[in-house]
TIDRENNU-370906 format. One record per atom (N, C-alpha, C, O, CB): residue number from 0; x, z, y; atom name. Coordinates in steps of 0.001 Angstrom, whole numbers, plus 524288, in hexadecimal, padded with zeros to 5 digits. Each point is the difference from the previous one (the first is absolute). Glycine has a CB too. Example, Ala and Ser with C-alpha at 12.3 -4.5 7.8 and 13.67 -1.06 7.14 Angstrom:
# TIDRENNU-370906
<pt 0,<83386,81E78,7E9C6>,N>;
<pt 0,<7FC86,80000,804A6>,CA>;
<pt 0,<80384,80000,804B0>,C>;
<pt 0,<8040C,80299,7FFED>,O>;
<pt 0,<7F490,80245,7FB7E>,CB>;
<pt 1,<80606,7F852,808AF>,N>;
<pt 1,<80334,8003C,804A6>,CA>;
<pt 1,<7FCFE,802DA,80442>,C>;
<pt 1,<801FD,800A9,80454>,O>;
<pt 1,<802A3,7F6F6,7F938>,CB>;
# end
This chain:
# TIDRENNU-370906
<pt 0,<A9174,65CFC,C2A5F>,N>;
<pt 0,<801C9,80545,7FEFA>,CA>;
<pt 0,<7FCEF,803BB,80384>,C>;
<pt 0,<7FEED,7FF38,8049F>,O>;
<pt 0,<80A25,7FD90,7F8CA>,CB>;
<pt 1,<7F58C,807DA,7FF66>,N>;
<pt 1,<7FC43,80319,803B6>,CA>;
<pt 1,<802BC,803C8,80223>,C>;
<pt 1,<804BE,7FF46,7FFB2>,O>;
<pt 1,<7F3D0,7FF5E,7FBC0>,CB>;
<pt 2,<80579,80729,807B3>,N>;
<pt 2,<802A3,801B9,803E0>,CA>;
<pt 2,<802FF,803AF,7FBA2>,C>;
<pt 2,<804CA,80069,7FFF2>,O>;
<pt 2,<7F4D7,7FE57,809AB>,CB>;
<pt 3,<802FA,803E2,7F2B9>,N>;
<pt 3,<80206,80396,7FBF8>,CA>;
<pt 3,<805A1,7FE8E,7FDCB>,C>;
<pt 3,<80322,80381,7FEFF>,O>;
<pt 3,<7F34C,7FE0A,7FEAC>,CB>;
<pt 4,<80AF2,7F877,8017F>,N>;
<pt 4,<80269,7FE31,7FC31>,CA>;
<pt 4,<80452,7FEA5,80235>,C>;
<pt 4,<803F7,7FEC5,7FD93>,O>;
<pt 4,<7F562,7FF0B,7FD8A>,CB>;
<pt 5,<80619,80258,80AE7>,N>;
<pt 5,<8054C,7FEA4,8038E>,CA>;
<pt 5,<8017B,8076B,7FFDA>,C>;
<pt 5,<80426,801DA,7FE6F>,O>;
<pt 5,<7F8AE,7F2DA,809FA>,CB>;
<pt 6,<7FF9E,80DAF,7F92C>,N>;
<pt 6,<801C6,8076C,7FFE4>,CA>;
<pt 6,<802BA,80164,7FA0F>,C>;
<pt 6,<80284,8040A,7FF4A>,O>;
<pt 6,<7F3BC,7FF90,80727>,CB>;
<pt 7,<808B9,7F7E4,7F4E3>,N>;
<pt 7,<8012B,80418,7FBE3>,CA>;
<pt 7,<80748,7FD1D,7FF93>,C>;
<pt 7,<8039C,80157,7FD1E>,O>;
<pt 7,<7EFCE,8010A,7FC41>,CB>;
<pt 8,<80C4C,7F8B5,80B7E>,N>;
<pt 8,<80671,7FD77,7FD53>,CA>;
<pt 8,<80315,802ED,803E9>,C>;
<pt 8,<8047A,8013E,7FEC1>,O>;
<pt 8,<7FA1F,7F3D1,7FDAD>,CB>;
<pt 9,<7FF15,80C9C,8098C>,N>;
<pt 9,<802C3,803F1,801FC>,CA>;
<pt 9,<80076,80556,7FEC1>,C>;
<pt 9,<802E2,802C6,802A9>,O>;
<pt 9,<7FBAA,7F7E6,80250>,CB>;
<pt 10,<7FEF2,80724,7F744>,N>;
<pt 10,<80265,804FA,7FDE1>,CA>;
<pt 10,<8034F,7FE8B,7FAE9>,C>;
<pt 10,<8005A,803EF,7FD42>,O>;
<pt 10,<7F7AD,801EA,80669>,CB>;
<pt 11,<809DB,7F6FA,7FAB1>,N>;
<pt 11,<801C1,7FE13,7FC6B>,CA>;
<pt 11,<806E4,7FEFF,803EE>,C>;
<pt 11,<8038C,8033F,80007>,O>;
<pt 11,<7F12B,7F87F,7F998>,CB>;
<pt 12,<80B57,7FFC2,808CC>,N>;
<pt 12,<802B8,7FF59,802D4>,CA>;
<pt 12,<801BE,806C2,803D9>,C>;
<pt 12,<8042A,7FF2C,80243>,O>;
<pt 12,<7F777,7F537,7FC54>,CB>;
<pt 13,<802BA,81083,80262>,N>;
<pt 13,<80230,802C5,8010E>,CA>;
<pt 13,<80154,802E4,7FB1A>,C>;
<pt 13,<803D9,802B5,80100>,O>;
<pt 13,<7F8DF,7FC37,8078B>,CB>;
<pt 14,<801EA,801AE,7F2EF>,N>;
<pt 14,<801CC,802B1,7FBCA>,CA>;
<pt 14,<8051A,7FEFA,7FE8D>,C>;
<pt 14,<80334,80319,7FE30>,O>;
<pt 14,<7F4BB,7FD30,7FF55>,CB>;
<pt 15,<808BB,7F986,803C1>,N>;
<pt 15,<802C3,7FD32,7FD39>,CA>;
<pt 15,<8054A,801CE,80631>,C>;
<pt 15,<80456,80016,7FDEC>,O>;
<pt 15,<7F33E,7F6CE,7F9EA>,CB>;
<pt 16,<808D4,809FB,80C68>,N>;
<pt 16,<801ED,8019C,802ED>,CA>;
<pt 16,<80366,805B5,7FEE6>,C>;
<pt 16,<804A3,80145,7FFD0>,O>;
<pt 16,<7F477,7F8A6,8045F>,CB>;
<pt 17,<8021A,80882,7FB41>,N>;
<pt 17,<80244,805B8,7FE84>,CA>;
<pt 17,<80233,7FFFD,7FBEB>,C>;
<pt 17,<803CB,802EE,80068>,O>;
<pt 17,<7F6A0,8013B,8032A>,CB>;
<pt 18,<80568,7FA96,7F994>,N>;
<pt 18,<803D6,7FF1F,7FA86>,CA>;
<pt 18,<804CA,7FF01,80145>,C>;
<pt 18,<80387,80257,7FDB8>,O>;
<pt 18,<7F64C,7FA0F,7FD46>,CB>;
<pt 19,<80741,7FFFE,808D6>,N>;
<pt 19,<804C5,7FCEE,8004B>,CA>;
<pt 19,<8032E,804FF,804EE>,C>;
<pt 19,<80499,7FFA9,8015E>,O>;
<pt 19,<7F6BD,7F389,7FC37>,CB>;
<pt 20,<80145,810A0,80420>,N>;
<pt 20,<8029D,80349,803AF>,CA>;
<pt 20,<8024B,801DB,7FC13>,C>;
<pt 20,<8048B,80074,80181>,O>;
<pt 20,<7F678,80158,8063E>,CB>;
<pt 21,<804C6,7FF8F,7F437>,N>;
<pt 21,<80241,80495,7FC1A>,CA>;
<pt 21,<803BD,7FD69,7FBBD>,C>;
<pt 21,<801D3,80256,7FC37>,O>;
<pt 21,<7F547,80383,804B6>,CB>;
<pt 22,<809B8,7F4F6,80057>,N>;
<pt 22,<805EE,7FED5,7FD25>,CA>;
<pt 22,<803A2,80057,8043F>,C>;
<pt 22,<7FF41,80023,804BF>,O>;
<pt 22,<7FDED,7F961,7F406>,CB>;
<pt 23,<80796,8069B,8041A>,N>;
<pt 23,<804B2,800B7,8060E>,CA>;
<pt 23,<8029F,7FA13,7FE8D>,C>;
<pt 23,<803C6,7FF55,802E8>,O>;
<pt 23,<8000F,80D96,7FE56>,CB>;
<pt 24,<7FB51,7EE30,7FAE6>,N>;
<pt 24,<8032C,7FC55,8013C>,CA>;
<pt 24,<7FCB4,7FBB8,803F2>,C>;
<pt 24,<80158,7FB64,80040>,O>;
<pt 24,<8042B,806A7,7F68B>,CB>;
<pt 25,<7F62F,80004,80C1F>,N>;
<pt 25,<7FE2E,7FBC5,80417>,CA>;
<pt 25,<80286,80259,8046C>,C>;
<pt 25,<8008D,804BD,80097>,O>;
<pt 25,<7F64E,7F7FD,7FBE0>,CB>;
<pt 26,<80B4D,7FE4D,807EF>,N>;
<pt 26,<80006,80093,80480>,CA>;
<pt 26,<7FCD8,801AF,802AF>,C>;
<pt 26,<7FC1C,7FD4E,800DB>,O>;
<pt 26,<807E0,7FE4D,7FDD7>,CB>;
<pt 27,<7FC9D,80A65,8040D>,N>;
<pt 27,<7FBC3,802B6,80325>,CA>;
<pt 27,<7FCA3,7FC6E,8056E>,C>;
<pt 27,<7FB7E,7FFED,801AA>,O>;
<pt 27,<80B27,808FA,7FB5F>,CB>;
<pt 28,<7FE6E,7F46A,80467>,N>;
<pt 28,<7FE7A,7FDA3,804BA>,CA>;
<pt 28,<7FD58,7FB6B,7FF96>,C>;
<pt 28,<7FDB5,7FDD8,803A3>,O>;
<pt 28,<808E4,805E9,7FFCA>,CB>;
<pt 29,<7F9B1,7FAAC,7F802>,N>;
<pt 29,<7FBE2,7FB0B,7FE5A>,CA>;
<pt 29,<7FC86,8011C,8000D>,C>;
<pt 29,<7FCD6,7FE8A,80351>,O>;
<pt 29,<8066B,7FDD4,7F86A>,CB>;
<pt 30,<7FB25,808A8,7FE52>,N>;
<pt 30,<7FB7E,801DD,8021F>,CA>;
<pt 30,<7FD61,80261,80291>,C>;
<pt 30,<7FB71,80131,7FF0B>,O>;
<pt 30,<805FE,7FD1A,7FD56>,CB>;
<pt 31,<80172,802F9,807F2>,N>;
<pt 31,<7FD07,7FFC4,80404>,CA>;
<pt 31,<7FD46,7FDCC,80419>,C>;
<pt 31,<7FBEC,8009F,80279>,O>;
<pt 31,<807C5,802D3,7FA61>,CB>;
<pt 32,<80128,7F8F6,802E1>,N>;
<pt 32,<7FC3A,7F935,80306>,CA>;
<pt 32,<7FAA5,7FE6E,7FC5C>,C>;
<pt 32,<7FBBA,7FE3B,80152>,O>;
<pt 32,<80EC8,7FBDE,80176>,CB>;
<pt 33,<7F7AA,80758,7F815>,N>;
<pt 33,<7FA55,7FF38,7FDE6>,CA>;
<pt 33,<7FAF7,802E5,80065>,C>;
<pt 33,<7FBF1,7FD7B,7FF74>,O>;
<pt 33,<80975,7FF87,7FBB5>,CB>;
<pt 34,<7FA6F,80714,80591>,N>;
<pt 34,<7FD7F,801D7,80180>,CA>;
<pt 34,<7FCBF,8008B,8064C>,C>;
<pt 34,<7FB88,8012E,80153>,O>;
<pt 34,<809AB,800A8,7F684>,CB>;
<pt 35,<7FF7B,7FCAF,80AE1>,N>;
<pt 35,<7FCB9,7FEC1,80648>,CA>;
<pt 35,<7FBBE,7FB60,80005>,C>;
<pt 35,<7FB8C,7FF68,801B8>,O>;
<pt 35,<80D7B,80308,8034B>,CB>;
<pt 36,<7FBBD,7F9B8,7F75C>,N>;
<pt 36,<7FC77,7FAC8,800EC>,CA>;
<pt 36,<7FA2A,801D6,7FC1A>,C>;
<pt 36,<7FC47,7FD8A,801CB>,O>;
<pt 36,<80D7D,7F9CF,7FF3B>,CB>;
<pt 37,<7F4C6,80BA4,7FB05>,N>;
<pt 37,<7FB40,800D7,7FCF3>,CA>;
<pt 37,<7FE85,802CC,803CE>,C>;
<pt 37,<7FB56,7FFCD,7FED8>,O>;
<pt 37,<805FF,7FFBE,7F7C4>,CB>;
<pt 38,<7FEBA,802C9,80CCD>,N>;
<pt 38,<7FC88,8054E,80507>,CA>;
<pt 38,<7FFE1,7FB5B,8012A>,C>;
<pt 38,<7FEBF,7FD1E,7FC5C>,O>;
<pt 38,<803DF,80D90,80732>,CB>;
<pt 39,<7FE80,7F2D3,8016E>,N>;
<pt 39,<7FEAF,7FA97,80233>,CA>;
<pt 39,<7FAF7,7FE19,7FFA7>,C>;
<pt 39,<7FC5C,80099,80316>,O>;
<pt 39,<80B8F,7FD8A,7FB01>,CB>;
<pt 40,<7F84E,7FEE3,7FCBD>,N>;
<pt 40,<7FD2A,7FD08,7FB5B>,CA>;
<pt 40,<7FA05,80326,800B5>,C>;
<pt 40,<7FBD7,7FEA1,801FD>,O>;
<pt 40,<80DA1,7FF47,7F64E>,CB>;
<pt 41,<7F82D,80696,80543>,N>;
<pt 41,<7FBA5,80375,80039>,CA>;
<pt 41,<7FCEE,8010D,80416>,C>;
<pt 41,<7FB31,80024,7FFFF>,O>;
<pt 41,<80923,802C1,7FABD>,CB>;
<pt 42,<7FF5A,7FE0F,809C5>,N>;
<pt 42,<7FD26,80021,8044C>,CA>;
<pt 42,<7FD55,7FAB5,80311>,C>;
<pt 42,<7FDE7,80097,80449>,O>;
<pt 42,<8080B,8073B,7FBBD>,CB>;
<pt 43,<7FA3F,7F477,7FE25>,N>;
<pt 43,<80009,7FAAE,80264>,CA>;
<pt 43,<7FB47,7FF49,7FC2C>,C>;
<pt 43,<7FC09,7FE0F,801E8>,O>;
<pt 43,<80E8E,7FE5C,8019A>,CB>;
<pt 44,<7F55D,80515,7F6B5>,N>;
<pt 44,<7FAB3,80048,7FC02>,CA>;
<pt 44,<7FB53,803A6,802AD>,C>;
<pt 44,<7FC71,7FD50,801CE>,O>;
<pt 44,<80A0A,80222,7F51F>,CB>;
<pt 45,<7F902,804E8,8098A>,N>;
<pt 45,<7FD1F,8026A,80058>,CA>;
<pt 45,<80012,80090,806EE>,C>;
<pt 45,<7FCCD,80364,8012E>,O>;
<pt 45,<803EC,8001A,7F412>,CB>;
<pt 46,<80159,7FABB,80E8E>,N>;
<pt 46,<7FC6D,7FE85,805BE>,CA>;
<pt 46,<7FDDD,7F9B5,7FFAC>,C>;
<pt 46,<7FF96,7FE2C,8046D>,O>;
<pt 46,<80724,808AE,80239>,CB>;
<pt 47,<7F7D4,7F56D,7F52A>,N>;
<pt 47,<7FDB5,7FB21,7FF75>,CA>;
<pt 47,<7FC7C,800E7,7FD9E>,C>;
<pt 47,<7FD98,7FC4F,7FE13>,O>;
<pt 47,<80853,7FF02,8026D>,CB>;
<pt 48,<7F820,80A9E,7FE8D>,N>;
<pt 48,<7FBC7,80052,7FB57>,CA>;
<pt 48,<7F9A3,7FE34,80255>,C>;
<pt 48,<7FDF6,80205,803DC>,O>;
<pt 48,<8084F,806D3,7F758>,CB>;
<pt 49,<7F777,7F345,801BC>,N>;
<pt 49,<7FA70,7FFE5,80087>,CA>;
<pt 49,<7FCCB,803E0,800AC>,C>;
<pt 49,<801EA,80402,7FE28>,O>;
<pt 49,<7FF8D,7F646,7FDD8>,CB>;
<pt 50,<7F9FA,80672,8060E>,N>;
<pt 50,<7F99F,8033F,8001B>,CA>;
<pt 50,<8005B,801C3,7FCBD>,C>;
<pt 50,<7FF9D,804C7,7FF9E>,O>;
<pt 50,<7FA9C,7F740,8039F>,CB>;
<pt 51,<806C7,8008C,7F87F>,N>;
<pt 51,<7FD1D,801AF,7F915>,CA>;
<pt 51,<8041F,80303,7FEC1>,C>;
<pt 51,<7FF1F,803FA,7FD71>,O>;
<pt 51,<7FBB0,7F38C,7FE38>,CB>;
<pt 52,<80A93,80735,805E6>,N>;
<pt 52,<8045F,80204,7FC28>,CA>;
<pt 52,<7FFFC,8060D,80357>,C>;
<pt 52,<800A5,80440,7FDDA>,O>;
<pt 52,<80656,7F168,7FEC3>,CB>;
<pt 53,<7F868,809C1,8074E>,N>;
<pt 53,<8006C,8056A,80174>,CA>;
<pt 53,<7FBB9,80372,7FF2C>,C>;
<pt 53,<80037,8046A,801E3>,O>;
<pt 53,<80532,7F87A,803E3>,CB>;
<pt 54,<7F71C,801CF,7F7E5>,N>;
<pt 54,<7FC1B,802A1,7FD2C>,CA>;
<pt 54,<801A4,801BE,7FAE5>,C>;
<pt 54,<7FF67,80464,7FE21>,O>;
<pt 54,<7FA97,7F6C1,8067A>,CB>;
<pt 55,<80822,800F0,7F95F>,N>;
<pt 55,<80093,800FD,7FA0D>,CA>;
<pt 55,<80470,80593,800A6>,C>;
<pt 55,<8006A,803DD,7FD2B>,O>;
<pt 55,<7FE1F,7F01C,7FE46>,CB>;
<pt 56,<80531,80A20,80ACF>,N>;
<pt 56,<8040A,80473,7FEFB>,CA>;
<pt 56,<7FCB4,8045F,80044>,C>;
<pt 56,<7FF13,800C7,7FB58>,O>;
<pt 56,<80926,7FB5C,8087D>,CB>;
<pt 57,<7F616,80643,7FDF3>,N>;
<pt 57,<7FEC8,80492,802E5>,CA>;
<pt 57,<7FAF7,80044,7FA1D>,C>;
<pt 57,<7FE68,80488,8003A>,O>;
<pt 57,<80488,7FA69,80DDE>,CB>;
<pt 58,<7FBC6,7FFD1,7EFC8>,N>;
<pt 58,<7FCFD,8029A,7FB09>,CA>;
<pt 58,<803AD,7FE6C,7FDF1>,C>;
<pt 58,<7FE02,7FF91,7FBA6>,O>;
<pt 58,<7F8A7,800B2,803FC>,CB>;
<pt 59,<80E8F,7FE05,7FFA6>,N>;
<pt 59,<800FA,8015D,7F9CF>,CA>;
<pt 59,<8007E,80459,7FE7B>,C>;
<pt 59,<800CC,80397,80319>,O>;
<pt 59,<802B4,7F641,7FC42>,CB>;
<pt 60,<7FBFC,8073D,7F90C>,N>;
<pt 60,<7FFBB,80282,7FEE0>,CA>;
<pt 60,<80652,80671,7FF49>,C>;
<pt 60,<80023,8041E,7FD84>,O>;
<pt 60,<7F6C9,7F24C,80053>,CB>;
<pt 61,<80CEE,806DA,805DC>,N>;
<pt 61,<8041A,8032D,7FFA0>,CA>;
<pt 61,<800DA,802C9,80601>,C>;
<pt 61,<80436,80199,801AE>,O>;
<pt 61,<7FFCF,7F831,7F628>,CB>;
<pt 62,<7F83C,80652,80A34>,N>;
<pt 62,<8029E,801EE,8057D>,CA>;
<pt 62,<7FCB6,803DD,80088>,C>;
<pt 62,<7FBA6,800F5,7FE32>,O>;
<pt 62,<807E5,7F749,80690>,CB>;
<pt 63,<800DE,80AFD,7FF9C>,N>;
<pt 63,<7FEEA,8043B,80140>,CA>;
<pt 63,<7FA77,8032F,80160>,C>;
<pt 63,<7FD7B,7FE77,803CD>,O>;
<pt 63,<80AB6,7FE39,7FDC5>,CB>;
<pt 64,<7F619,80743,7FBB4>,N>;
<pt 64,<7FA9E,80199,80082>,CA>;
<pt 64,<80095,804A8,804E9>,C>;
<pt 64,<803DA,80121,802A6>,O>;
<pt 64,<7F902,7FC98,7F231>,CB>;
<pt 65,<7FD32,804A9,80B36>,N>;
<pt 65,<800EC,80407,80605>,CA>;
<pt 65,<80155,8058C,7FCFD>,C>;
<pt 65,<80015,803E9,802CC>,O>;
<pt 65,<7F799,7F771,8053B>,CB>;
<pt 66,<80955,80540,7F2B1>,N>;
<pt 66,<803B5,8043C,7FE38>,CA>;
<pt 66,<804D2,7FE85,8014E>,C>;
<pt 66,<8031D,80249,802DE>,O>;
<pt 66,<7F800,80065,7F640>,CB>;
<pt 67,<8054C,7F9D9,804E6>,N>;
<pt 67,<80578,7FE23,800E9>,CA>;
<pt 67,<80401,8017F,804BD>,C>;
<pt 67,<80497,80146,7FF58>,O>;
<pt 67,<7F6D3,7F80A,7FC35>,CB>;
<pt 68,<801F2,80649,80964>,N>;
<pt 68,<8011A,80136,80737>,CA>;
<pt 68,<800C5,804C9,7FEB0>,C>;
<pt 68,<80468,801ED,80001>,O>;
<pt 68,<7F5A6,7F870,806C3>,CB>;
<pt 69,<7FFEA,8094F,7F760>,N>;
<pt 69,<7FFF5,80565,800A3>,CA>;
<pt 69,<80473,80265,7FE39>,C>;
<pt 69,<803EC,80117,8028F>,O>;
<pt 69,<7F389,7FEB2,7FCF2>,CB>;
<pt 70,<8072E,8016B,7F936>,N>;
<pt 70,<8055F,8016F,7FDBA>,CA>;
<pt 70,<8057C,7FDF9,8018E>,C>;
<pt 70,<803E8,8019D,7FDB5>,O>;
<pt 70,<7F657,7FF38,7FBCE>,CB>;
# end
């Protein structure tokens, strides 16, 4: 699995988050444990990142440009 394809199941996996903020029959406090433990995860993913992968981050094609800062 490449680096893109793990980024496209974590925006998937947060879509799929926010969705579930906006019904009222889930337990809030669940999901919220669920959600600490995915920050965690995330953070434990992206400080193990390789040379390469942190290359690939920093050109991919969705991040922030130097308009972006300015405006």
């Amino acid at each position: 699995m490449n680096f893109y394809e793990i980024e496209k199941k974590i925006d998937k996996i947060e879509e799929k988050l926010k969705s579930l903020h906006e019904r009222d029959d889930i337990d809030k406090e669940k999901l919220k444990a669920i959600e600490e433990k995915f920050k965690r995860k995330i953070e434990k993913f992206y400080s193990n990142l390789t040379p390469y992968q942190k290359v690939l981050l920093a050109r991919h094609p969705n991040r922030p440009k130097f308009l972006d800062y300015v405006n």
